[in-house]
C-alpha positions as CSV (number, residue, x, y, z in Angstrom):
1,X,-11.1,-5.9,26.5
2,X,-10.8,-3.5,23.4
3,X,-10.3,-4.2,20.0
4,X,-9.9,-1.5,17.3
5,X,-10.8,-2.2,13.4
6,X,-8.5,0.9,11.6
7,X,-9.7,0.3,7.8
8,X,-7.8,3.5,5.8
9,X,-9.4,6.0,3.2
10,X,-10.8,3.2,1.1
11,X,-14.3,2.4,0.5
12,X,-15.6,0.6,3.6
13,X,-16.1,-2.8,4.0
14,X,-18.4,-2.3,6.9
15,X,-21.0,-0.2,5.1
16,X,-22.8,-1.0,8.2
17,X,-20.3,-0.3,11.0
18,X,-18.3,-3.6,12.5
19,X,-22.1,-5.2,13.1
20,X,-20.6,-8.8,11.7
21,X,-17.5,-7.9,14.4
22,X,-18.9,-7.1,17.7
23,X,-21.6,-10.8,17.2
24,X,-18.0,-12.8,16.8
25,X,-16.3,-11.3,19.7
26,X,-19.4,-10.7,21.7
27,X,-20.6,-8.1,24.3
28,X,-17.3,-8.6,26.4
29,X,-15.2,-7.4,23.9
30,X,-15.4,-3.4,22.9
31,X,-15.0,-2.7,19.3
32,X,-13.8,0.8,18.1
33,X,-13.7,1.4,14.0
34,X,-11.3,4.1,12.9
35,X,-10.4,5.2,9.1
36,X,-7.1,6.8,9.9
37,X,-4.9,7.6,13.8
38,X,-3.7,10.9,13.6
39,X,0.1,10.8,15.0
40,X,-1.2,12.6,18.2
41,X,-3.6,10.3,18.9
42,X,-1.4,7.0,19.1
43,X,-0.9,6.9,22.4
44,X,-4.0,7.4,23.5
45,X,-6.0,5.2,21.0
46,X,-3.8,2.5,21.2
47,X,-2.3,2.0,24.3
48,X,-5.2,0.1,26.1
49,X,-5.8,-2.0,22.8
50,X,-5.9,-5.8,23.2
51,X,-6.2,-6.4,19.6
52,X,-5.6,-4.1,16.3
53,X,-7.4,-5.3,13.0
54,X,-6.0,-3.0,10.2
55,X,-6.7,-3.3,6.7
56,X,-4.0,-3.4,4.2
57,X,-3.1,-0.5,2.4
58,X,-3.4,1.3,5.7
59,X,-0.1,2.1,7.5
60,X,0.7,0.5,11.2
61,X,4.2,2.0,11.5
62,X,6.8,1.3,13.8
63,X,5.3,3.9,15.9
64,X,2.2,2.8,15.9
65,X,3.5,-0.6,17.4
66,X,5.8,0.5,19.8
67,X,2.4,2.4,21.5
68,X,0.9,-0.8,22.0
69,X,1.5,-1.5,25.6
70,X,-1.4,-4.5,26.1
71,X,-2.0,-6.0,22.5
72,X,-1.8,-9.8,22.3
73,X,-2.0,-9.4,18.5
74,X,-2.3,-7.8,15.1
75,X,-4.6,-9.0,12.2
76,X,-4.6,-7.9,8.6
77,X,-7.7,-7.4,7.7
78,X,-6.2,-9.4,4.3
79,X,-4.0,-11.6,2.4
80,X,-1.0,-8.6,2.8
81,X,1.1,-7.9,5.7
82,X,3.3,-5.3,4.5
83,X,2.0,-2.5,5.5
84,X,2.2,-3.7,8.8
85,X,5.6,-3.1,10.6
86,X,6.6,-6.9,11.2
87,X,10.0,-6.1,12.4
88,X,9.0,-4.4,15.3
89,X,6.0,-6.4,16.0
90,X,8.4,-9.3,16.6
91,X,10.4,-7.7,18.8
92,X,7.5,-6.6,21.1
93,X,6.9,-10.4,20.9
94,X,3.2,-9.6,19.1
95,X,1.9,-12.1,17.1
96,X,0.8,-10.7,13.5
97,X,-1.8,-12.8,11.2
98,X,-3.3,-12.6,8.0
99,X,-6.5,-14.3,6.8
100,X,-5.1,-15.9,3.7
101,X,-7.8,-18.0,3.5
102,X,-10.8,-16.2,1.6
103,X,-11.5,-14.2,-2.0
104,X,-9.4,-17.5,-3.5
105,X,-12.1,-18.2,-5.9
106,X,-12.8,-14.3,-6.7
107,X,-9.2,-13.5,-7.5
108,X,-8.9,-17.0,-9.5
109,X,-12.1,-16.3,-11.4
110,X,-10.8,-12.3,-11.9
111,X,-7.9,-13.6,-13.2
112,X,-9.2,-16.4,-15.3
113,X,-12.0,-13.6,-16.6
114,X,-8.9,-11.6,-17.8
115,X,-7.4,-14.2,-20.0
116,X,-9.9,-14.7,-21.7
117,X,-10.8,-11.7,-22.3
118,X,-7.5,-10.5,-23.8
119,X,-7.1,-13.7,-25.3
120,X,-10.0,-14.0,-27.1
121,X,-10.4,-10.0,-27.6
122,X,-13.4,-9.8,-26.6
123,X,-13.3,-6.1,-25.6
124,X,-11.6,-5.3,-29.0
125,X,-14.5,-6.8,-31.0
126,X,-16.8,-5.3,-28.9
127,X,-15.7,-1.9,-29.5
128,X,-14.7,-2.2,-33.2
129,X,-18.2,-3.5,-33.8
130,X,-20.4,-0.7,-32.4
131,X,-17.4,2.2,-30.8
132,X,-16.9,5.3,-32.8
133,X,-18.3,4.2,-36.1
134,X,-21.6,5.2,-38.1
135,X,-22.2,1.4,-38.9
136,X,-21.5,-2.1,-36.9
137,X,-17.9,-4.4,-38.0
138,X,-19.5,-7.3,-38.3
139,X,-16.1,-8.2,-39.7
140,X,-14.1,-11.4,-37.8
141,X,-11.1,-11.2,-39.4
142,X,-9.8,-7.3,-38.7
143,X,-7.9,-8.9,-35.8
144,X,-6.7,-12.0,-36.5
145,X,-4.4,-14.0,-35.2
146,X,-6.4,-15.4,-32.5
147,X,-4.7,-18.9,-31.1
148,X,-6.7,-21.6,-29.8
149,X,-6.5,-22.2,-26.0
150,X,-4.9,-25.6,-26.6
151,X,-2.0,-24.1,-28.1
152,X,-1.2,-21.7,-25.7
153,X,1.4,-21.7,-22.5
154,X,0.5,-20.6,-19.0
155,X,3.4,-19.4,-16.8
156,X,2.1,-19.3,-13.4
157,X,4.6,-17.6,-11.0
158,X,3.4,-18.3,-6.9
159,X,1.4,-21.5,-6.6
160,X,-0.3,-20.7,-3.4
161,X,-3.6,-21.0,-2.9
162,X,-4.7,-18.5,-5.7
163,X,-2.0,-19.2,-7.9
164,X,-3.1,-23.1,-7.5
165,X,-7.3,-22.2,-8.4
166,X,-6.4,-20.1,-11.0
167,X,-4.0,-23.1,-12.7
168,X,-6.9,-25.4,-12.3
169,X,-9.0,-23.0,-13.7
170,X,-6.9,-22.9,-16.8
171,X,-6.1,-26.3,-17.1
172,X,-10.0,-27.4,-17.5
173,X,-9.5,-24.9,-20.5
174,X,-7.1,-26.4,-22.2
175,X,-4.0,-24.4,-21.4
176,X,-0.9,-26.2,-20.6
177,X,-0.3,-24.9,-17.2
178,X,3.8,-24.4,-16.5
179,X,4.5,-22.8,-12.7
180,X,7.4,-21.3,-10.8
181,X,8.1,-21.1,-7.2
182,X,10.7,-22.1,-4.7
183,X,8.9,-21.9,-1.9
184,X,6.7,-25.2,-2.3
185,X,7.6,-28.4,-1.8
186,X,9.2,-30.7,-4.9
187,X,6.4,-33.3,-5.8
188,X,3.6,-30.7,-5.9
189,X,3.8,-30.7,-9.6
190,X,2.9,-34.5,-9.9
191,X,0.0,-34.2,-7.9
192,X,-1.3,-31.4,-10.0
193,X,-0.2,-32.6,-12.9
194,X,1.6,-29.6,-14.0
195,X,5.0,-28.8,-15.3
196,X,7.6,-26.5,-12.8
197,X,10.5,-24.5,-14.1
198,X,13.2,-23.5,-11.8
199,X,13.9,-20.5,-13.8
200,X,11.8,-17.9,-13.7
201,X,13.5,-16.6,-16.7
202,X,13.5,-19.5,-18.5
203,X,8.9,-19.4,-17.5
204,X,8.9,-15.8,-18.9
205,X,11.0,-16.3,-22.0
206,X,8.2,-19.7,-23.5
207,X,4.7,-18.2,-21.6
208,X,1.9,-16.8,-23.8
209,X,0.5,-15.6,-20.8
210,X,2.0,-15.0,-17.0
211,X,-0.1,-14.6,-14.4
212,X,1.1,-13.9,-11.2
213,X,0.3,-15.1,-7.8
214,X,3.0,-13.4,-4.9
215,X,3.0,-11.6,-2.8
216,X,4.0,-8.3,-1.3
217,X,7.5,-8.7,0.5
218,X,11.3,-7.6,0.0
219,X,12.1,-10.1,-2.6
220,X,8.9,-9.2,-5.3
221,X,8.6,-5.7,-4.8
222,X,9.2,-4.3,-8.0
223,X,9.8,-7.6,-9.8
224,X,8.4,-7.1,-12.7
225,X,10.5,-4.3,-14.1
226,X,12.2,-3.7,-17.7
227,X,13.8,-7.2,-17.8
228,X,11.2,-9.1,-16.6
229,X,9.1,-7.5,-19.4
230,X,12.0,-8.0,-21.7
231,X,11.8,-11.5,-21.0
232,X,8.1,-12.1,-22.1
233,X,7.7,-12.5,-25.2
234,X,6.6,-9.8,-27.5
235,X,2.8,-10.8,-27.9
236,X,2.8,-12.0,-24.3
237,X,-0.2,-11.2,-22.0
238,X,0.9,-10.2,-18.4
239,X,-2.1,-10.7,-15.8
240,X,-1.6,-9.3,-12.2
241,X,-4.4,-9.4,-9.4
242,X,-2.1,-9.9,-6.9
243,X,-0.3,-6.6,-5.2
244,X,0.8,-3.2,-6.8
245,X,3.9,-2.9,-5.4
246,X,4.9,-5.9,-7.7
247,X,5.1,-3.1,-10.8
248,X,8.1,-1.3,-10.3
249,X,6.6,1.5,-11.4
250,X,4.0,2.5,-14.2
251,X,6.5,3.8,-16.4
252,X,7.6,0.4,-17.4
253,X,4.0,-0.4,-18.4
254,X,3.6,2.5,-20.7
255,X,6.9,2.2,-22.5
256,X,6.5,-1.6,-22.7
257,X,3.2,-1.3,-24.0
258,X,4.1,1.6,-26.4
259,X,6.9,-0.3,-27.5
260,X,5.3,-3.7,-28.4
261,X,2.0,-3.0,-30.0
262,X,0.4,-6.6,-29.7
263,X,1.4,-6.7,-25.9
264,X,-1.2,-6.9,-23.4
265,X,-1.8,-6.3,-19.8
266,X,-4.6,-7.2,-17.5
267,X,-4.4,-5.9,-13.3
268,X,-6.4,-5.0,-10.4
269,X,-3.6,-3.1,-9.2
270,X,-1.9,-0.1,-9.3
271,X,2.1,0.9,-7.8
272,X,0.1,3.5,-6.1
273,X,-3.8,2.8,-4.5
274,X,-5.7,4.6,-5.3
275,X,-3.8,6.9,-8.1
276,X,-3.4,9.9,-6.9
277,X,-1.9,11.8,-9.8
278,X,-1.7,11.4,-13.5
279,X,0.1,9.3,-15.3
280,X,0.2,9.4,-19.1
281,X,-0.7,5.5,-19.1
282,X,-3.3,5.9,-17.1
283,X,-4.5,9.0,-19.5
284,X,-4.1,6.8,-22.7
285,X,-6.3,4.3,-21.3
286,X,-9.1,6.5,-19.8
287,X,-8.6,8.4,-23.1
288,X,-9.3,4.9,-25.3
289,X,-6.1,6.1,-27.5
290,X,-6.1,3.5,-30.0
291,X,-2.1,2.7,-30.1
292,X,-3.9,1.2,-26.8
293,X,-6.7,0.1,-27.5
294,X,-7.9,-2.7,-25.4
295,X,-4.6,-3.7,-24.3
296,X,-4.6,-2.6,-20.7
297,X,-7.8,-3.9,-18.9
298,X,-7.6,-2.1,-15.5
299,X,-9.7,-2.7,-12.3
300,X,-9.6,-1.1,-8.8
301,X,-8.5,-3.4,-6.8
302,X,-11.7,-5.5,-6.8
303,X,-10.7,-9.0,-7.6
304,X,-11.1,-10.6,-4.2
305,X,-15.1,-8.7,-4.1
306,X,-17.8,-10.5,-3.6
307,X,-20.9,-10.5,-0.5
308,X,-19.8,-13.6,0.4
309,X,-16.1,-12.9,0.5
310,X,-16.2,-9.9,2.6
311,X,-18.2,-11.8,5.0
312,X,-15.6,-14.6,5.2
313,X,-12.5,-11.9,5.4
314,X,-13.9,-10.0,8.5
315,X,-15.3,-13.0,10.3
316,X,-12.2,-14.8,10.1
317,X,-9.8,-11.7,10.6
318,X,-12.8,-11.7,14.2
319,X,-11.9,-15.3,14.8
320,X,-8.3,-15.0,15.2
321,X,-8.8,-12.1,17.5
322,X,-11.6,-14.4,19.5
323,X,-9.0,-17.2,19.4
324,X,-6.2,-14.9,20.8
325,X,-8.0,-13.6,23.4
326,X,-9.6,-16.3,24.8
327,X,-6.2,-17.9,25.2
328,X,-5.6,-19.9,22.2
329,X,-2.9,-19.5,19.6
330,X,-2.5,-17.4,17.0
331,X,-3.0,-18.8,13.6
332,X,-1.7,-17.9,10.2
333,X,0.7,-16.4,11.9
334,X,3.4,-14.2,9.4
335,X,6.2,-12.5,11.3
336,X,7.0,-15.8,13.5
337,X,5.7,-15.1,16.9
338,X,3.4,-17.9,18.2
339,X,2.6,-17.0,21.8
């Protein structure tokens, strides 16, 4: 049997080679690792495939698919799916999974780390005290107001598994924790003790701060756009480790931003991963223009990093492939095929 691992142009998270792989599936299993399949080379690479692991970010077009003529399932190498064409996976009957189930505590602590960080301004009073200046601020009050914790409103939109850590996360903190999503069951709140709005709008019009938690499919793509931001209020903070594509674009960043000098912003995403031309947001931050300053904190899409997470997501991503092929079911199954 054959497997192939097709990871993309990103860094590697097999710095060395599919070693944690190949001891999962064993020495009856072959394991080819791929960055990118040139167009000519589908057919050939993939048609004797019993498995395909691909990373998200990393196209697995239509195409792609339809040249699978053995595979008993795709994996995402990840929480997303969508760059995986789910479509026509189901109608070749082909299970696709994701591993949903690691880089929970990463992403929650990323995000918590980001709250308070904006919150408190710590990056502002670290740069005002030593950045640019012949002496050291040793000045508190140049950027007051500062609110406590207690007083502050948490709108938390997706209450998965993420969205869930980082609420209790928040909560231990002090915050009052409010949530929206329509997807979980009614009673959830209770046992969390938190509060649930039906309204988004109604969540984005009384946050201080909305973090959120979805992701990546027809509905959220570009959900936050101008009225979404429009809604927040005007010294809102808007958190986002979940997916890019949630941005409509950067354009409504930089106006929003430009427009309301005390908003702020804190992702580990981007619309496009990773930005491949210039945008004059992403100038004005590299540039440390103070109308900015530290409003924007920007990471590359590491939230869900650490050693023991990328252990987890390529050892379970293995599993289900091991599972699969030794005649089980398919598990966190996402485009509805469980055979």
């Amino acid at each position: 049997m054959k497997v192939a691992i097709i990871e993309g142009i990103r860094p590697t998270l097999m710095p060395e080679g599919p070693q944690i792989e190949r001891e999962i599936l064993g020495a009856g299993i072959g394991v080819n690792w791929y960055g990118l399949i040139k167009s000519e080379e589908y057919t050939s690479v993939l048609r004797d495939l019993d498995a395909v692991i691909v990373r998200p970010g990393t196209p697995f077009s239509k195409e792609m698919v339809l040249s699978l003529k053995k595979a008993r399932v795709i994996v995402s190498l990840g929480v997303g799916y969508d760059h995986i064409s789910i479509d026509t996976s189901r109608e070749k009957g082909i299970p696709v999974c994701n591993v949903p189930d690691y880089g929970t505590e990463e992403v929650a602590d990323s995000t918590v780390t980001m709250v308070l960080a904006h919150q408190r301004k710590i990056f502002l009073f670290n740069c005002h005290s030593s950045c640019d200046s012949d002496f050291i601020n040793w000045d508190w009050r140049i950027f007051k107001p500062i609110t406590r914790s207690r007083q502050m409103r948490v709108g938390i939109i997706g209450l998965g598994r993420i969205g869930t850590a980082v609420a209790l996360r928040l909560k231990a903190f002090g915050y009052e924790i409010v949530f929206y999503d329509p997807y979980i069951p009614r009673g959830v709140e209770k046992s969390l003790g938190l509060k649930r709005f039906h309204q988004k709008e109604l969540l984005l019009n009384t946050a201080d701060i909305v973090s959120v938690h979805t992701p990546l499919t027809e509905e959220t793509r570009g959900m936050i756009d101008e009225r979404f931001l429009e809604l927040m209020k005007p010294r809102a903070i808007l958190i986002n480790t979940a997916r890019g594509g949630i941005f409509k674009n950067a354009d409504i960043l930089f106006n929003h931003l430009k427009n309301y000098l005390e908003f702020r912003v804190g992702s580990d995403v981007w619309p496009e991963e990773p930005p491949i031309n210039h945008h004059p947001l992403l100038d004005v931050w590299k540039n440390r223009e103070p109308w900015l300053g530290d409003r924007l904190i920007l990471c590359p899409h590491s939230a869900f990093y650490s050693d023991e997470a990328i252990r987890e997501i390529r050892a379970f991503a293995a599993e289900i492939v091991l599972t699969v092929l030794s005649g089980g079911k398919p598990y966190n199954v996402v485009n509805g095929v469980n055979s």
